[in-house]
Legacy VTK file of the C-alpha trace (Angstrom):
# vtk DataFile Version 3.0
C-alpha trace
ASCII
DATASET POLYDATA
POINTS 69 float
-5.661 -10.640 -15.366
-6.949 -6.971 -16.206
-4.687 -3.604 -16.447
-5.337 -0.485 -15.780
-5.135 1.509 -18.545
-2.385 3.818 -17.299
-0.028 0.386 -16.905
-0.911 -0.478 -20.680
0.112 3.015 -21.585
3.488 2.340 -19.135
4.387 -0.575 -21.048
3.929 0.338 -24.205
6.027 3.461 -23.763
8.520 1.109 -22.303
8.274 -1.463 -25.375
8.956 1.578 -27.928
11.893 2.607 -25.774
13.552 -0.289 -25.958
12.765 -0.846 -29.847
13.498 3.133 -31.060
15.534 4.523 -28.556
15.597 7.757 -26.306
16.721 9.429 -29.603
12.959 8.625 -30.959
11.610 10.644 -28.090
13.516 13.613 -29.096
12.725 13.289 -32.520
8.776 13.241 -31.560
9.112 15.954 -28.905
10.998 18.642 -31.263
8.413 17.481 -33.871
5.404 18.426 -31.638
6.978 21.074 -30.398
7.392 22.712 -33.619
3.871 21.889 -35.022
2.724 23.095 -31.542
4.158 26.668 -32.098
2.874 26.716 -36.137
-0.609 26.128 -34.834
-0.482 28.458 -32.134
2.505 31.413 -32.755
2.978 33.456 -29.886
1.133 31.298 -27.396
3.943 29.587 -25.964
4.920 32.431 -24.151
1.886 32.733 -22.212
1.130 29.160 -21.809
4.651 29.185 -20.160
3.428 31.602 -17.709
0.385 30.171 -16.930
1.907 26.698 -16.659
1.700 25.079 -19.481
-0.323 24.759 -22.667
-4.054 24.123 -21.575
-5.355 20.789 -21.675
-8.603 19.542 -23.582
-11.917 19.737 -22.069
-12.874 16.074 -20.759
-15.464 14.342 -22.476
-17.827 14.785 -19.259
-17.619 18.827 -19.253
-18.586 18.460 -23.029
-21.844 16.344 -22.579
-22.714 18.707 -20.235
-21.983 16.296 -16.965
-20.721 17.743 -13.797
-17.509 17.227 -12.392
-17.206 15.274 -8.585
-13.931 16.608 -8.105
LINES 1 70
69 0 1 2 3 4 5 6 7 8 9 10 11 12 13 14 15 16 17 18 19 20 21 22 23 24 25 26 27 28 29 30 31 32 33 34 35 36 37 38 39 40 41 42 43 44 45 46 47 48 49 50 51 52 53 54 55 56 57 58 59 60 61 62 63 64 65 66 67 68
């Protein structure tokens, strides 16, 4: 039996859940969230407006592929 890769990423999440805690998830959050705004100062702001920080290029836009979307 094969999984998708987005139900292994479900039940891991799940698995550290029930060994950390919700409180865990805070923790990391705040933690990224603060190392967020020391990388970028004065970004959030705009990100905010724009709807959110801007996500990675995928690795088919960086070999140069085209997108089917």
């Amino acid at each position: 039996m094969t999984i998708t890769v987005i139900e292994a990423g479900r039940k891991g999440g799940l698995k550290v859940l029930d060994t950390h805690g919700r409180d865990f998830f805070v923790r990391i959050g705040r933690k990224g969230q603060r190392a967020m705004r020391t990388k970028y100062p004065d970004m959030a702001k705009l990100w905010g407006k724009l709807g959110g920080r801007p996500k990675k290029p995928s690795i088919g836009l960086v070999m140069g592929e085209r997108s089917e979307k």
